[in-house]
C-alpha positions as CSV (number, residue, x, y, z in Angstrom):
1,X,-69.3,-27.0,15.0
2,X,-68.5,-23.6,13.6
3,X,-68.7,-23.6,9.6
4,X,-65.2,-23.0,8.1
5,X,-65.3,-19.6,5.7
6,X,-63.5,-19.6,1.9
7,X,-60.7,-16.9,3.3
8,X,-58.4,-18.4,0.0
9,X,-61.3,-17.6,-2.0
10,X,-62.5,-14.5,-0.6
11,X,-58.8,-13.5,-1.1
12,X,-58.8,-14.3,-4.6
13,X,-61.8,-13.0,-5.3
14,X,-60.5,-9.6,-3.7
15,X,-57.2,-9.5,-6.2
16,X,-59.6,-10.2,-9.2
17,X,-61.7,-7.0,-8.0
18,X,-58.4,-4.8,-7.5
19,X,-56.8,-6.2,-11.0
20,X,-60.0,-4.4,-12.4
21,X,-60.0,-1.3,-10.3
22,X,-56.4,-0.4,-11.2
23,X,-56.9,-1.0,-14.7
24,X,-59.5,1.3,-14.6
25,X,-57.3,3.9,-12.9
26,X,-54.5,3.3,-15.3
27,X,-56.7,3.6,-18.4
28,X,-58.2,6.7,-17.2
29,X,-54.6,8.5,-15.8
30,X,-53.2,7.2,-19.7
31,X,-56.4,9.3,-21.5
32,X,-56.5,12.2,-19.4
33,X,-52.5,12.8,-19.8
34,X,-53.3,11.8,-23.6
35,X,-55.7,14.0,-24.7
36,X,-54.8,17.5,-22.7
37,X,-58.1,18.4,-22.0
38,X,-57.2,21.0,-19.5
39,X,-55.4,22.8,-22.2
40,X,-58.3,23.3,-24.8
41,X,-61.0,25.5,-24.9
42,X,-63.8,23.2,-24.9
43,X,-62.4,21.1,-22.0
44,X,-65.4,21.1,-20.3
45,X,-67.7,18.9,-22.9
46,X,-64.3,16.8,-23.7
47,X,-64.4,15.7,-20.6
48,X,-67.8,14.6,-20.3
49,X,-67.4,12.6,-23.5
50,X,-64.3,11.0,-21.9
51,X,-65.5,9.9,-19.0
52,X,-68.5,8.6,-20.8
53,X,-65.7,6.4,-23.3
54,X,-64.4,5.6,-20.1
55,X,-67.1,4.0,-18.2
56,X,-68.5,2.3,-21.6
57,X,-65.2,0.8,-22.0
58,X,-64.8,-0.2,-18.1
59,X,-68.6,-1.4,-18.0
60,X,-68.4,-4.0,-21.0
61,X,-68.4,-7.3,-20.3
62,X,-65.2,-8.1,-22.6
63,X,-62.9,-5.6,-20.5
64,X,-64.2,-6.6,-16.6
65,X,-64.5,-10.3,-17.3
66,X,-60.5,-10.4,-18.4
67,X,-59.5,-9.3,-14.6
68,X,-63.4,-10.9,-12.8
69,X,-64.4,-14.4,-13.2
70,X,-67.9,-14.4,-10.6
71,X,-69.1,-17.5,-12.2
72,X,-66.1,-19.5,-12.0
73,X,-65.4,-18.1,-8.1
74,X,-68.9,-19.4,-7.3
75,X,-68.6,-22.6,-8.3
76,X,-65.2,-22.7,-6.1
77,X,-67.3,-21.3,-3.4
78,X,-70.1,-24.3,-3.9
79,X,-67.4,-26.6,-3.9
80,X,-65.4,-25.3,-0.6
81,X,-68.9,-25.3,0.8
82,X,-69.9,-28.5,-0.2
83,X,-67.3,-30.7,1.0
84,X,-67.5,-28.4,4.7
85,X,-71.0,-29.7,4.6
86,X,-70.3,-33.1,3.6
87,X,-67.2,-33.0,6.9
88,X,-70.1,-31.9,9.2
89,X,-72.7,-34.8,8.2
90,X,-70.7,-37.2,8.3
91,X,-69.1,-36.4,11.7
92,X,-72.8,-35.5,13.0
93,X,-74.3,-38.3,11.7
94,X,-71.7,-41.0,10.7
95,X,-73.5,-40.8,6.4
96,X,-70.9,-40.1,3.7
97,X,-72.8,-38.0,1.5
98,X,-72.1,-38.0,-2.0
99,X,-70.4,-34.7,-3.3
100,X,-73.1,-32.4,-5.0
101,X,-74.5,-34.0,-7.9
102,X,-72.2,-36.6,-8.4
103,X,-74.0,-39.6,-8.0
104,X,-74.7,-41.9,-10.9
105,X,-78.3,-43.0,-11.5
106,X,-79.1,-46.4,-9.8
107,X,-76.3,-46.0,-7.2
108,X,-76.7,-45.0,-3.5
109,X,-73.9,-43.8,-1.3
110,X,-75.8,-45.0,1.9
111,X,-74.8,-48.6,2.5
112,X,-77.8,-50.4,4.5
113,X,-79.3,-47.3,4.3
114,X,-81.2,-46.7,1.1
115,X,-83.9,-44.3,1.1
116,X,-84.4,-40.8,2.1
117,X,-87.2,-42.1,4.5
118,X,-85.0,-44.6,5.9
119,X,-82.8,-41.6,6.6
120,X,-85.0,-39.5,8.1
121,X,-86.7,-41.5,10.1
122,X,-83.1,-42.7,11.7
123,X,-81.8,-39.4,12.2
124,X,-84.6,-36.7,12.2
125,X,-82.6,-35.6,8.4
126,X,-83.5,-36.2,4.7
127,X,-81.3,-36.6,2.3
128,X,-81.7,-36.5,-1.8
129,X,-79.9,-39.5,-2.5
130,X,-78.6,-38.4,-5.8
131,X,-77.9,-34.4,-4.9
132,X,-78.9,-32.9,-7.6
133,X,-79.4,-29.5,-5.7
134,X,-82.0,-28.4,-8.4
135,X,-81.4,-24.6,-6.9
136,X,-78.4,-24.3,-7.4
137,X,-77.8,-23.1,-11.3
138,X,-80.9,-20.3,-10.5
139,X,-78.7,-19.4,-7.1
140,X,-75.7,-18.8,-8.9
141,X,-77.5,-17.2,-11.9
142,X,-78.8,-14.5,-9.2
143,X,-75.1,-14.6,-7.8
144,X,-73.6,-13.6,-10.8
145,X,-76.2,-10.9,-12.0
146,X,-75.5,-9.4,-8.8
147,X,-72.5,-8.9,-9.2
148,X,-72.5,-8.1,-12.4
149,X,-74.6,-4.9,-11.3
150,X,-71.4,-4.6,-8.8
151,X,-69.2,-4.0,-10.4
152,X,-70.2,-2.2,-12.9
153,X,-71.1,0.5,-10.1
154,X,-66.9,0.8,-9.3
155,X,-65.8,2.6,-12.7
156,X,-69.6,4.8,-12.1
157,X,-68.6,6.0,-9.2
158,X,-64.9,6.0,-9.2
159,X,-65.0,7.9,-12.8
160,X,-67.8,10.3,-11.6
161,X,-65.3,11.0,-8.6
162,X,-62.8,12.2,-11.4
163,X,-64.6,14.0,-13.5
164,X,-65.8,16.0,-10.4
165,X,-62.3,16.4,-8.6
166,X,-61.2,17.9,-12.6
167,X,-64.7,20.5,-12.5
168,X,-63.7,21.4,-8.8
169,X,-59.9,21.6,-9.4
170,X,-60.1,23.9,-12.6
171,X,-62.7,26.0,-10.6
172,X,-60.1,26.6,-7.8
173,X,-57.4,27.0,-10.4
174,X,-55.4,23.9,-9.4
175,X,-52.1,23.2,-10.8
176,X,-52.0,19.4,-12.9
177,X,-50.0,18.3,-9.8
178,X,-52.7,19.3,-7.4
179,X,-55.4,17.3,-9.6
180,X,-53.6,14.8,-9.9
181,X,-52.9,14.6,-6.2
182,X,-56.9,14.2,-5.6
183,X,-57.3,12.1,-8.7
184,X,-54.7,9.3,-6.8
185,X,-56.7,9.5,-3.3
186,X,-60.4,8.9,-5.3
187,X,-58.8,5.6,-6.5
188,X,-57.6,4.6,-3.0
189,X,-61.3,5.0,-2.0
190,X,-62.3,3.5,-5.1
191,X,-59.6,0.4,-4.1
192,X,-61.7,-0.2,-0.5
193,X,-65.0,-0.2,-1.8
194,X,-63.5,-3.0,-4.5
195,X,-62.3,-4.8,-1.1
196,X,-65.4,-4.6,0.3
197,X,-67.5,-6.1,-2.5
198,X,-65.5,-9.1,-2.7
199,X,-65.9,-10.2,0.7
200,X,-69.2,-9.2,0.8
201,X,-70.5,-11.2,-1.8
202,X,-68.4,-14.6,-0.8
203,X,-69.7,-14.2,2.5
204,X,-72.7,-13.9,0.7
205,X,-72.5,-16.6,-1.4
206,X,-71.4,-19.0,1.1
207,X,-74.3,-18.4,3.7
208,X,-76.7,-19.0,0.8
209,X,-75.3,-22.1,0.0
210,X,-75.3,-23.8,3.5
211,X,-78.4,-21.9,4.0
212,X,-80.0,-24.1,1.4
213,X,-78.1,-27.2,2.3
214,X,-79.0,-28.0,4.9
215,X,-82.6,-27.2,4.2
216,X,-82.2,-30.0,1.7
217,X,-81.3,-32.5,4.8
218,X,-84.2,-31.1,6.2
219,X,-82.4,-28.9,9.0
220,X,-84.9,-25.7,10.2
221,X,-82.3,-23.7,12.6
222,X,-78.8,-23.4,13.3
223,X,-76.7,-21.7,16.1
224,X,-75.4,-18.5,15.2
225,X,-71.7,-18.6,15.9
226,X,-69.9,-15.1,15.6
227,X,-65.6,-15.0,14.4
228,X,-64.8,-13.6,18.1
229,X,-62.9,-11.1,16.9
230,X,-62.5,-7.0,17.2
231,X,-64.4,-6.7,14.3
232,X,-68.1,-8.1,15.1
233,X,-70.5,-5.4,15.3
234,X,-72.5,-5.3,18.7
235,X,-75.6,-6.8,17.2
236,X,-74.3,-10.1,15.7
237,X,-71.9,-10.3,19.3
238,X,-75.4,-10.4,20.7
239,X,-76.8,-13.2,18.6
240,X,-73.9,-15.4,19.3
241,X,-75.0,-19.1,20.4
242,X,-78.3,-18.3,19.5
243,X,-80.9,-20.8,17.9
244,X,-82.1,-19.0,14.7
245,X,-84.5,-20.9,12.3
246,X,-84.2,-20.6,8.8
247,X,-87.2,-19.6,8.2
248,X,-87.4,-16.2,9.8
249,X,-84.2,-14.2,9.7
250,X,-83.3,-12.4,13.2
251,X,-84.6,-9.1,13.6
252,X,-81.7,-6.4,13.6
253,X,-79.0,-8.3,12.3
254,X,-79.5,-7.4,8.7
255,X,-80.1,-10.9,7.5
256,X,-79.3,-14.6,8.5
257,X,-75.4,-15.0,9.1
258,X,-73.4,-14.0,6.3
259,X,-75.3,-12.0,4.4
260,X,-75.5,-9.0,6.1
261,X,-72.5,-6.5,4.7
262,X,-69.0,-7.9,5.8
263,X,-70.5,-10.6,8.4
């Protein structure tokens, strides 16, 4: 059974990452148009200083978290992933689990069934009766610091694109239309790489997740399973229906499936 992807949630995350990026661009087009530089003789150090406002303001946590929630979207992730899991257990296996650590103390969700031995001596699995998932707050810690680092690395690069279209343009003796010209095609680049951080780190955070799952039930390998679609690249294509075990990521494929860059 192939494991259903967050494509909601990789969509949302996506919007939250361009909310940020345009307000970025918006905030810088307002300041240069505000302050002139181009017209005063010591344009040159005014615009360092401005771009240096500029990422200080974009870099602080209380302007990207307005537009960027990453540890709110993971626990949607964990959730989405969660009850996928739970679907393929239970139509694997025929156990309900419990949703992650939502069991009450003294209560089992196993019927006739009441021990993780019991379990795995039935079906080969072993299950944590209460799901505590005691890896999953450090995951998510390393999630979020991650992309923390992230994002702060879209108003670096976007803003050091500006300030070096400005440098260029004023060499070549530009006109203000001409700058701003380049100035609008740097944020269009800026807008992909935005794209591609979001789905990057839900695919991400999603193959962690069932990567740790089902090592909880005690599952060593699972059968890599591409999205048949234009868009594989030649080496996951060749992995397809392949046993990998969990334990030893396959060489060349930059990682188990879903974590390598826009798997």
């Amino acid at each position: 059974m192939k494991n259903p992807y967050p494509y909601g949630l990789e969509r949302q995350y996506m919007r939250e990452f361009l909310a940020y990026n345009r307000a970025i661009h918006a905030e810088t087009v307002r300041r240069l148009n505000e302050q002139q530089l181009l017209r005063m003789d010591s344009w040159s150090d005014d615009l360092t200083m401005l771009m240096t406002l500029l990422y200080e303001w974009a870099a602080s946590p209380s302007v990207y978290t307005r537009y960027i929630k990453s540890a709110d979207m993971y626990s949607l992730v964990s959730t989405f992933n969660d009850k996928q899991w739970r679907i393929q257990v239970k139509a694997g296996t025929g156990i309900a689990l419990p949703p992650s650590g939502q069991i009450p103390l003294g209560m089992t969700p196993y019927g006739n069934i009441s021990t993780p031995n019991e379990i795995r001596a039935r079906f080969g699995i072993g299950v944590d009766p209460y799901r505590g998932e005691p890896w999953l707050v450090p995951l998510r810690d390393n999630w979020v610091a991650e992309n923390t680092r992230l994002i702060k690395t879209i108003p670096e690069r976007y803003l050091g694109d500006v300030e070096g279209v400005i440098r260029r343009g004023v060499s070549q003796g530009l006109s203000s239309k001409d700058l701003a010209k380049q100035i609008q095609e740097r944020f269009k680049v800026s807008e992909s790489r935005a794209k591609l951080i979001a789905t990057d780190q839900i695919g991400k955070a999603n193959s962690q997740l069932t990567e740790y799952r089902q090592k909880d039930l005690g599952v060593s390998a699972y059968t890599w399973m591409d999205s048949d679609d234009a868009r594989v690249r030649p080496t996951h294509a060749a992995m397809d229906g392949k046993k990998v075990e969990w334990a030893g990521p396959p060489a060349g494929a930059g990682g188990h499936a879903g974590q390598a860059i826009r798997c």
